[in-house]
FIMI-197744 format. One line per field, with one value per residue (C-alpha): residue number from 1; residue in one letter; y, z, x. Coordinates in Angstrom, 2 decimals. Example, Ala and Ser with C-alpha at 12.3 -4.5 7.8 and 13.67 -1.06 7.14 Angstrom:
pos: c(1; 2)
code: c(a; s)
yy: c(-4.50; -1.06)
zz: c(7.80; 7.14)
xx: c(12.30; 13.67)
END
This chain:
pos: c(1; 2; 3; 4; 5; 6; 7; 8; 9; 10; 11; 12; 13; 14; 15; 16; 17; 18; 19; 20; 21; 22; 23; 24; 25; 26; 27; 28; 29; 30; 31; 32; 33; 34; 35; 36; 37; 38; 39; 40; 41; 42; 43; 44; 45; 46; 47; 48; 49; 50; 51; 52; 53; 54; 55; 56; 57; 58; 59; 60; 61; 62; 63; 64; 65; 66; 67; 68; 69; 70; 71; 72; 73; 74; 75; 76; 77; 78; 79; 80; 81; 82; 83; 84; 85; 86; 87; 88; 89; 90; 91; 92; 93; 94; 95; 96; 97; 98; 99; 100; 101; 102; 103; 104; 105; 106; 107; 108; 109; 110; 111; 112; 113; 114; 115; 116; 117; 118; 119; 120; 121; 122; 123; 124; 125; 126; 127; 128; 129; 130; 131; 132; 133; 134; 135; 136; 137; 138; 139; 140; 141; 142; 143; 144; 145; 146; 147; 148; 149; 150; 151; 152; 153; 154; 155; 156; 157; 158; 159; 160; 161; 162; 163; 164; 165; 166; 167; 168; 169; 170; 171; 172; 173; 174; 175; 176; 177; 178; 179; 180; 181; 182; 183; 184; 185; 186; 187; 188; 189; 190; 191; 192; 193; 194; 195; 196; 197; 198; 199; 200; 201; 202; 203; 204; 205; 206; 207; 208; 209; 210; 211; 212; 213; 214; 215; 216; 217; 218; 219; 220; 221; 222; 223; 224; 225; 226; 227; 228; 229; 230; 231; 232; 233; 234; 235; 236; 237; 238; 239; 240; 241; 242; 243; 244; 245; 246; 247; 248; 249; 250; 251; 252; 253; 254; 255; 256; 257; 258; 259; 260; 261; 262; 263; 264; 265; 266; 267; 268; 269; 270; 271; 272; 273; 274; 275; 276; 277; 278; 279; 280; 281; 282; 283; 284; 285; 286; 287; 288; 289; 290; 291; 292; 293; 294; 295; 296; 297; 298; 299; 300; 301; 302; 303; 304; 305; 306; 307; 308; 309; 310; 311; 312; 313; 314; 315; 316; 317; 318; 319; 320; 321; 322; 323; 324; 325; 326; 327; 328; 329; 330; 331; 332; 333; 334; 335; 336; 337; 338; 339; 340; 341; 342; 343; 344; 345; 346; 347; 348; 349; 350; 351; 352; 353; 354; 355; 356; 357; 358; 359; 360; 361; 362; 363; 364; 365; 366; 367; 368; 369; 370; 371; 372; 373; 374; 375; 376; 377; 378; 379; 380; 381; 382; 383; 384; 385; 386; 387; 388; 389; 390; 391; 392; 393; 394; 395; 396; 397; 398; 399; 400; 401; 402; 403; 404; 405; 406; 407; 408; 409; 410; 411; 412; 413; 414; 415; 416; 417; 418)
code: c(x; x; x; x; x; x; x; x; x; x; x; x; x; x; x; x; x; x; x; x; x; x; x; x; x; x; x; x; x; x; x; x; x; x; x; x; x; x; x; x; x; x; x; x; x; x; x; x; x; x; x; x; x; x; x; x; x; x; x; x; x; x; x; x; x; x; x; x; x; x; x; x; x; x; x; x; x; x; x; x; x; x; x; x; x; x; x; x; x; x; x; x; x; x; x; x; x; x; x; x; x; x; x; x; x; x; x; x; x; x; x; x; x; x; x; x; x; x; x; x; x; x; x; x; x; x; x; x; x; x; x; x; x; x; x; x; x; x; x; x; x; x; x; x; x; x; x; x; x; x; x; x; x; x; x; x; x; x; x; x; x; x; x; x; x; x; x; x; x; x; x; x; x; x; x; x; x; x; x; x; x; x; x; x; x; x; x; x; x; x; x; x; x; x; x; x; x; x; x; x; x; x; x; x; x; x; x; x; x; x; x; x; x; x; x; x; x; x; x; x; x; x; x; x; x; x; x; x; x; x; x; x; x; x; x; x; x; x; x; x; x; x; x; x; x; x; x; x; x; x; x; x; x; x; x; x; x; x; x; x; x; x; x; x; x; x; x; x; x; x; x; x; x; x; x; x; x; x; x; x; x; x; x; x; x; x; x; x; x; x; x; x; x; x; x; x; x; x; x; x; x; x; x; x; x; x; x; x; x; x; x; x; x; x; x; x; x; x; x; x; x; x; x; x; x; x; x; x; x; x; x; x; x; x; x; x; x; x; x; x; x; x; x; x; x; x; x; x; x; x; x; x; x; x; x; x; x; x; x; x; x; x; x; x; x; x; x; x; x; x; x; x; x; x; x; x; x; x; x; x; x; x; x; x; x; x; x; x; x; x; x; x; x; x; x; x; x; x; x; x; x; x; x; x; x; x; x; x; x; x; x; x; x; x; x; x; x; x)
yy: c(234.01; 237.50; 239.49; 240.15; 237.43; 235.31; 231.77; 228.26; 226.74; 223.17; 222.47; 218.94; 220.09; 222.29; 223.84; 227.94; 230.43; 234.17; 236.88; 236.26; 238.66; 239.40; 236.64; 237.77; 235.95; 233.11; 232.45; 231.77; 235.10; 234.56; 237.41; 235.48; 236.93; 237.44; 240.54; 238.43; 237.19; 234.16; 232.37; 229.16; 227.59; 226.70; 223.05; 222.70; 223.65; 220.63; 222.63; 226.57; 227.78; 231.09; 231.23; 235.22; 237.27; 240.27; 243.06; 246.62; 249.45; 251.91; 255.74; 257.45; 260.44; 261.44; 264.61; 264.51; 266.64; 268.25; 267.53; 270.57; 270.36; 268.33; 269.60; 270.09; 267.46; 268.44; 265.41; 266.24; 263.37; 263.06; 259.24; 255.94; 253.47; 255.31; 255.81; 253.43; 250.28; 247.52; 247.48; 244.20; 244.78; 245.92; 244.51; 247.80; 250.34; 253.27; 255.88; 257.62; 261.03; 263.24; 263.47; 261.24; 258.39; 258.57; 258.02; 255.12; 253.80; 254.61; 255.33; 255.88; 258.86; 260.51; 259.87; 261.56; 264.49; 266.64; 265.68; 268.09; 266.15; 266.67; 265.62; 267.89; 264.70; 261.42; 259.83; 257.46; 259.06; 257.28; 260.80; 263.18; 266.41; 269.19; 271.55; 268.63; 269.62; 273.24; 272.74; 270.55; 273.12; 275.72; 273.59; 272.82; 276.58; 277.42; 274.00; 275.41; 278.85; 276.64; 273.55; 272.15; 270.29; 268.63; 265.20; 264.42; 261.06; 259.56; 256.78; 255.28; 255.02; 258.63; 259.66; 260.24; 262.85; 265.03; 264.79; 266.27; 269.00; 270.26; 270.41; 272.95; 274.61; 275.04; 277.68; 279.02; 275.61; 276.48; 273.54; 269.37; 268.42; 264.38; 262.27; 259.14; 256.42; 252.53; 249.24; 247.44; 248.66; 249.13; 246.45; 243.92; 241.94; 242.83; 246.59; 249.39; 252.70; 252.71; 252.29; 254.85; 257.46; 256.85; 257.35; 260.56; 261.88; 261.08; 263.14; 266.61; 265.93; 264.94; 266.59; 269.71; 268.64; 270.96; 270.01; 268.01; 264.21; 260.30; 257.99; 254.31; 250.99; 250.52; 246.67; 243.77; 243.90; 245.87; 247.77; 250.46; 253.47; 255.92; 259.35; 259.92; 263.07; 264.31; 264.60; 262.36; 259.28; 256.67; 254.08; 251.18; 247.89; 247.55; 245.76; 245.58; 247.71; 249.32; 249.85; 253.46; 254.42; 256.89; 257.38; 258.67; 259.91; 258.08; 258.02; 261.35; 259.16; 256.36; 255.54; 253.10; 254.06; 251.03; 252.51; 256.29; 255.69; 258.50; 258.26; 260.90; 260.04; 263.34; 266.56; 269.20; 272.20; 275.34; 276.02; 279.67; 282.33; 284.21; 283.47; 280.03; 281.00; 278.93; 278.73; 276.44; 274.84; 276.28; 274.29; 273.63; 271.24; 269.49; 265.75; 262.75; 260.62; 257.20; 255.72; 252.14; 250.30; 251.10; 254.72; 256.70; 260.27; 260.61; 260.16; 262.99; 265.30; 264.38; 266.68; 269.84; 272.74; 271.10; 273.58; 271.19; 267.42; 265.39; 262.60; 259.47; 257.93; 254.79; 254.75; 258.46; 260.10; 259.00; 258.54; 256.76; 259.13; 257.82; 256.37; 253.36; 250.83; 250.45; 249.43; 252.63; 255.33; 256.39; 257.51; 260.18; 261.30; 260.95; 263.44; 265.96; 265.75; 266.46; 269.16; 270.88; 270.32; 272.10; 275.01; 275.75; 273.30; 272.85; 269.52; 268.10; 264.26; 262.28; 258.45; 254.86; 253.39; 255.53; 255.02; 257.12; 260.25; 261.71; 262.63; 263.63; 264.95; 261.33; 259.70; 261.01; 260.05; 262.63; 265.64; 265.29; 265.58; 268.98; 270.17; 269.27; 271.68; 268.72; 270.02; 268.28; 267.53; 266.21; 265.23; 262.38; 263.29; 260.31; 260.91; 261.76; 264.55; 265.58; 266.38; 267.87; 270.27; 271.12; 271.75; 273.77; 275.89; 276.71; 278.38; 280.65; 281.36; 282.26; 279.07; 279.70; 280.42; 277.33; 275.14; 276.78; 275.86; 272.60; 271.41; 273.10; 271.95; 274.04; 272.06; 268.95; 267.42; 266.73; 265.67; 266.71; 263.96; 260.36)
zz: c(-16.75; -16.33; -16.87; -20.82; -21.75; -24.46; -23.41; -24.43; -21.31; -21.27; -18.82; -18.36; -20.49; -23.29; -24.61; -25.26; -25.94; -25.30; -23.02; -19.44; -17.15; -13.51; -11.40; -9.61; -6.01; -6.83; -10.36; -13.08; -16.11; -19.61; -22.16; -25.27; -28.78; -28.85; -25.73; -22.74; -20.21; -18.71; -15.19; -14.26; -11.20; -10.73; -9.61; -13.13; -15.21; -16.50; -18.32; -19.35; -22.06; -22.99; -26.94; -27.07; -23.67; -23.15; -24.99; -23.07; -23.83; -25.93; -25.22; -28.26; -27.68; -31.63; -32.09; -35.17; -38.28; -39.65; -43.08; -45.29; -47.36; -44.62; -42.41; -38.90; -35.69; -32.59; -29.98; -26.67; -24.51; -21.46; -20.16; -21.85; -23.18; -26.62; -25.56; -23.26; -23.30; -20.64; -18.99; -18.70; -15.83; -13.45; -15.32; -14.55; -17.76; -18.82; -21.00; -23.90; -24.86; -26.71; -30.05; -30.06; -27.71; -30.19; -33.54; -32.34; -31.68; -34.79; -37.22; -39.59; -38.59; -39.80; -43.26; -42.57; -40.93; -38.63; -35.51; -31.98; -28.76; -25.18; -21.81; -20.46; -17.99; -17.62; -15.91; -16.00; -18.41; -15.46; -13.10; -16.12; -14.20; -16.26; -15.11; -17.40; -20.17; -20.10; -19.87; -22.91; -24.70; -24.25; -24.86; -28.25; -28.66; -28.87; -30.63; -33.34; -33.52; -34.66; -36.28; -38.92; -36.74; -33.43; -32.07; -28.35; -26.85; -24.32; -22.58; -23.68; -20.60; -21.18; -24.34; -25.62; -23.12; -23.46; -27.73; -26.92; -24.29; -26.70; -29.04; -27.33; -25.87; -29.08; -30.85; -34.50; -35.39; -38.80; -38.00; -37.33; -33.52; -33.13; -29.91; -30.40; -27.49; -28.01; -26.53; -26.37; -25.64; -27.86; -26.92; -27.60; -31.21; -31.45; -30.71; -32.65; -30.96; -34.34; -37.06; -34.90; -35.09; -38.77; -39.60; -37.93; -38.93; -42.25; -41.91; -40.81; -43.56; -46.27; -45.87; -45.17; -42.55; -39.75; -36.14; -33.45; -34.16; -32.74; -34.83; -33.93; -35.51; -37.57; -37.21; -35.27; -38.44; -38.89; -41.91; -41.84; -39.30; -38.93; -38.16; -35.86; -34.84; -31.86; -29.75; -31.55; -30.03; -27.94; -26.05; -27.02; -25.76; -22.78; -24.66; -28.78; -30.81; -32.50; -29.25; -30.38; -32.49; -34.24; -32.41; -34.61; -37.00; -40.24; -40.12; -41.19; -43.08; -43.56; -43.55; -45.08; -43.81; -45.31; -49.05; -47.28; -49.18; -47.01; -48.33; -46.84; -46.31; -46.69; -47.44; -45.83; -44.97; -44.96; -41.32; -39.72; -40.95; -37.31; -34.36; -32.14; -29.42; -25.99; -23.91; -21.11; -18.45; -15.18; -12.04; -11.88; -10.18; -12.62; -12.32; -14.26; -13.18; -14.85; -13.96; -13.37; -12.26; -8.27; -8.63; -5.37; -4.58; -2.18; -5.09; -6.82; -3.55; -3.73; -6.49; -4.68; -4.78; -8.20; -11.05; -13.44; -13.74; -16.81; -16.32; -18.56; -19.12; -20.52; -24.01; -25.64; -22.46; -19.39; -15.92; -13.27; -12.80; -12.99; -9.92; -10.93; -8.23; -4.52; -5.87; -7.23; -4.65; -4.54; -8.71; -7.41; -5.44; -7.64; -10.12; -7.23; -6.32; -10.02; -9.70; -6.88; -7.85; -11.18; -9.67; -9.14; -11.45; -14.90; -16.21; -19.08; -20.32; -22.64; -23.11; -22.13; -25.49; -26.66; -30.27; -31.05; -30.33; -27.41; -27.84; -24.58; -26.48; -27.61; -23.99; -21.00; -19.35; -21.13; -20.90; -17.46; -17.04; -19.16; -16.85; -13.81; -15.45; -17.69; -20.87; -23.38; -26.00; -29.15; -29.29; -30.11; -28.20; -26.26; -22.58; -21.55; -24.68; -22.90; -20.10; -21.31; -23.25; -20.17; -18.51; -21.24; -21.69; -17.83; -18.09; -20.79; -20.22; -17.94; -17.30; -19.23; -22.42; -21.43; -21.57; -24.99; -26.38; -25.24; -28.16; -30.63; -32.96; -31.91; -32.57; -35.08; -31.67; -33.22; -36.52; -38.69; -39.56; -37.58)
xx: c(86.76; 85.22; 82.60; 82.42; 84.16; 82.27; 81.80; 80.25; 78.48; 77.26; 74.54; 72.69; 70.14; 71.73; 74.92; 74.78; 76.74; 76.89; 78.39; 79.32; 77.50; 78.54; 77.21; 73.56; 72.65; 74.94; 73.40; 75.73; 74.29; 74.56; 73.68; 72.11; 72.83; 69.36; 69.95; 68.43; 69.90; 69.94; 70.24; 71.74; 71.78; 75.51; 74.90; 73.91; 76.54; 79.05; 81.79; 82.32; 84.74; 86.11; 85.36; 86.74; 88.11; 86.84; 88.11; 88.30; 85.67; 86.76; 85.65; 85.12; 87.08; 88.22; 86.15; 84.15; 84.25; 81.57; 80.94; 79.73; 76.67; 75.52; 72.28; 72.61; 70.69; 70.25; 69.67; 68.49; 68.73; 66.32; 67.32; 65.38; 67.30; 68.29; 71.69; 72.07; 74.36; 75.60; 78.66; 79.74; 82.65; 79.63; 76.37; 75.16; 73.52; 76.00; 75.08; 76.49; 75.33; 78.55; 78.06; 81.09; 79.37; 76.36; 78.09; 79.84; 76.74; 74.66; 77.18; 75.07; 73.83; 77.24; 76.34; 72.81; 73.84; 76.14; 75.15; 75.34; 74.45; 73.81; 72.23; 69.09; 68.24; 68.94; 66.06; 62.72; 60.06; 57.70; 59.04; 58.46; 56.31; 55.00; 57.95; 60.27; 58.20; 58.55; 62.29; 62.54; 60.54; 63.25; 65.79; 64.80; 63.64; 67.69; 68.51; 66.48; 68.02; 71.02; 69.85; 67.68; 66.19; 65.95; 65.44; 64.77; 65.13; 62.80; 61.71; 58.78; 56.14; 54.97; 56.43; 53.32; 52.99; 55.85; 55.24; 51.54; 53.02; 55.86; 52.96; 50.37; 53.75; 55.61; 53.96; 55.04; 57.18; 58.84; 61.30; 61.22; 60.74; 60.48; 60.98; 62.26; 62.53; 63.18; 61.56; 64.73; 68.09; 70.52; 73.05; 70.57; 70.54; 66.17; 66.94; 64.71; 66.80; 69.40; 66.56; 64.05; 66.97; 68.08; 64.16; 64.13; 67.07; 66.12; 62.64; 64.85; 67.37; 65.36; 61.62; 60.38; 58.19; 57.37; 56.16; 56.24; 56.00; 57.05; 59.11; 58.94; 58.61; 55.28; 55.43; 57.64; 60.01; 63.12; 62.52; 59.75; 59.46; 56.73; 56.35; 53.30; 51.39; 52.41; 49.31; 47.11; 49.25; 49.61; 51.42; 49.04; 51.71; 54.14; 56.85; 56.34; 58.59; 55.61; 53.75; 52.93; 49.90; 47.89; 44.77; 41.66; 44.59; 46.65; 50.91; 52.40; 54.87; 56.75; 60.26; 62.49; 65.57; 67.35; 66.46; 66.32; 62.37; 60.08; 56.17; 53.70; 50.52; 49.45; 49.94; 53.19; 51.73; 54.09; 55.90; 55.42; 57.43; 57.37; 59.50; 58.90; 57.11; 57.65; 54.38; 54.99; 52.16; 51.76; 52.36; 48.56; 46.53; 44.97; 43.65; 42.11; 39.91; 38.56; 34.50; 34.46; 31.46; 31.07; 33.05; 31.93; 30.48; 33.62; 36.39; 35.20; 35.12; 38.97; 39.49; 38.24; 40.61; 41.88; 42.36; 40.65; 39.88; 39.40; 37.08; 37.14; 34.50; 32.59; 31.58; 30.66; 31.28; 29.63; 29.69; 27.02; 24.25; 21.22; 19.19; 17.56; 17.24; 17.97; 21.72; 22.22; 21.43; 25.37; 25.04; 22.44; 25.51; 27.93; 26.03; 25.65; 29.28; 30.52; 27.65; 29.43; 33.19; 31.93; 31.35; 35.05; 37.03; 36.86; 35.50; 36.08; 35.29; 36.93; 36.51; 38.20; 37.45; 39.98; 39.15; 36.29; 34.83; 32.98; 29.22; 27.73; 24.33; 22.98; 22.73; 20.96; 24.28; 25.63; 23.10; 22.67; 26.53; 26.71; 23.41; 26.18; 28.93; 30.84; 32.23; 33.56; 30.80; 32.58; 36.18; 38.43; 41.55; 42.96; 43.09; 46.26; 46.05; 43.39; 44.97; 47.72; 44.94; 43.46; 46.61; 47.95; 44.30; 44.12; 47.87; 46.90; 43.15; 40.43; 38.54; 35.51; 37.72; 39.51; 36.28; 35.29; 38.16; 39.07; 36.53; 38.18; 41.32; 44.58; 47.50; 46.12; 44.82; 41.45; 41.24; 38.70; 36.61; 37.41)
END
């Protein structure tokens, strides 16, 4: 036997079958059909069988034809597990990211569009900085010199935060930007990185949708995508397929890709006629900051010398302020220490109920923290859009033009009416 053979195993308890993985700390690996793996302890086992030997990876090295009447993809690949696969003569994860690689993985993209491909970074979205953002932004500013559209893969811990930084950076979109990651990789059977794709290839070939958006799974089931606003979203599960929602916002639209069925949930609004403009975010220092019941005077002193500093907090808005009892002599400080850092940094609150809207006017929570320097009155941006605002404002404004207009709808990062 080897690694990627397929074998039967019959333990004391059980008889399974599935893919033979390298062996791990001298556990006997079996990849299920299902995509997990699973560990035996040796002693256990009473027979193993090869059902099928392995049969030797193929490189897809046949150059594909471009088919005419066809429109054109761009993928940009920055790591996740899109393209990603397992090697079963090391165990380890290998990635595919020619056009070639990608086809033979999602063949059905061929009969969706021509499809270019290539690597800008393979790495953890976890060690996405600002400076990754900016780069993906002009990236996908010559993609679209080229293309009908472009679609950028990611992994999913902060997705949602490069999808709101390419949209404040992005100016003038007349063409589709989506990022696209997956919650389970594509070798496994439960995998959503083929139907995620298909759906947004589908939006660029089909629609003439302009801007930057998310398409993921809607639900656990394999048959509906959605295209999501780009910074009105979030991250809202660690593991489920459709762990990314609207927040304070509805679906752009909804895929089928199955039936190639695309519903809009609302109206397209024409693209810009004039040139895409790249804005990217300065290396600033910009923080965020989340209350919690006991928060001190001397974590908010950390932030000094900080460019700006969004602080989330409790409810509408609000942080510990009040004096009230001999337990709370430390929220008297706490006020005076956003007080001072205000002098110098630009606040800004948004909320931990992240549903909602801020409304520092109805509390005295909140009035005292706009008499300290807080801005932020009304808004229902999500935090981490937010911060990205805030980070984006203070690159391309003076800081009191910044605070004015971190209220105010730029990029369909506030909504309307909630």
């Amino acid at each position: 036997m080897q690694p990627g053979d397929r074998v039967a195993v019959v333990t004391e308890q059980e008889e399974l079958e599935g893919t033979l993985m390298p062996e791990q700390q001298g556990y006997f690996v079996l990849k299920l059909d299902t995509g997990y793996n699973l560990a035996f302890k040796k002693k256990t086992i009473k027979k193993v069988d090869v059902v099928q030997p392995r049969q030797a990876q193929k490189d897809a090295k046949e150059k594909i034809k471009q088919q005419k009447g066809l429109p054109t993809i761009s993928i940009l690949h920055t790591g996740g597990t899109v393209a990603s696969k397992v090697d079963y003569k090391t165990g380890g994860v290998i990635s595919r990211f020619t056009p070639e690689e990608v086809l033979d993985m999602f063949p059905d993209l061929k009969e969706i569009a021509n499809i270019n491909s290539r690597l800008l970074r393979n790495m953890w979205s976890g060690d996405m900085r600002t400076e990754h953002h900016n780069l993906i932004a002009e990236e996908v500013a010559k993609e679209l010199n080229k293309t009908d559209g472009v679609i950028i893969t990611h992994g999913t811990d902060t997705l949602h935060y490069t999808a709101a930084a390419l949209s404040f950076i992005l100016q003038k979109l007349s063409k589709p930007v989506i990022v696209v990651g997956c919650q389970r990789s594509s070798d496994r059977a439960s995998t959503d990185a083929g139907l995620n794709l298909q759906a947004a290839a589908q939006i660029i070939a089909q629609t003439k949708w302009t801007g930057v958006g998310i398409c993921m799974h809607e639900n656990e089931n394999d048959d509906v995508c959605v295209l999501l606003p780009g910074a009105q979203t979030r991250k809202m599960h660690s593991s489920r397929r459709d762990a990314f929602k609207p927040i304070n916002a509805q679906p752009i639209a909804r895929i089928r890709p199955k039936n190639k069925s695309i519903t809009f949930t609302t109206e397209l609004s024409p693209g810009s006629k004039a040139a895409i403009e790249v804005k990217p975010i300065k290396p600033l220092k910009v923080g965020m900051l989340y209350t919690y019941p006991g928060i001190t005077s001397k974590e908010i002193q950390n932030y000094k010398g900080y460019d700006g500093l969004v602080l989330v907090g409790t409810g509408l808005g609000h942080f510990p302020v009040d004096k009230i009892d001999e337990f709370t002599e430390e929220n008297e400080k706490v006020w005076q220490a956003i007080k001072d850092l205000a002098k110098d940094t630009v606040l800004c609150m948004s909320t931990q109920t992240i549903y909602g809207e801020t409304n520092m006017n109805v509390y005295q929570y909140g009035r005292r923290l706009q008499e300290a320097g807080v801005t932020g009155v009304t808004h229902s941006m999500p935090p981490e859009t937010a911060w990205v605002k805030l980070c984006w404002l203070l690159s391309h404004h003076a800081k009191d033009e910044a605070k004015k207009l971190f209220t105010i709808n730029l990029v369909g990062e506030i909504p309307p009416r909630l």
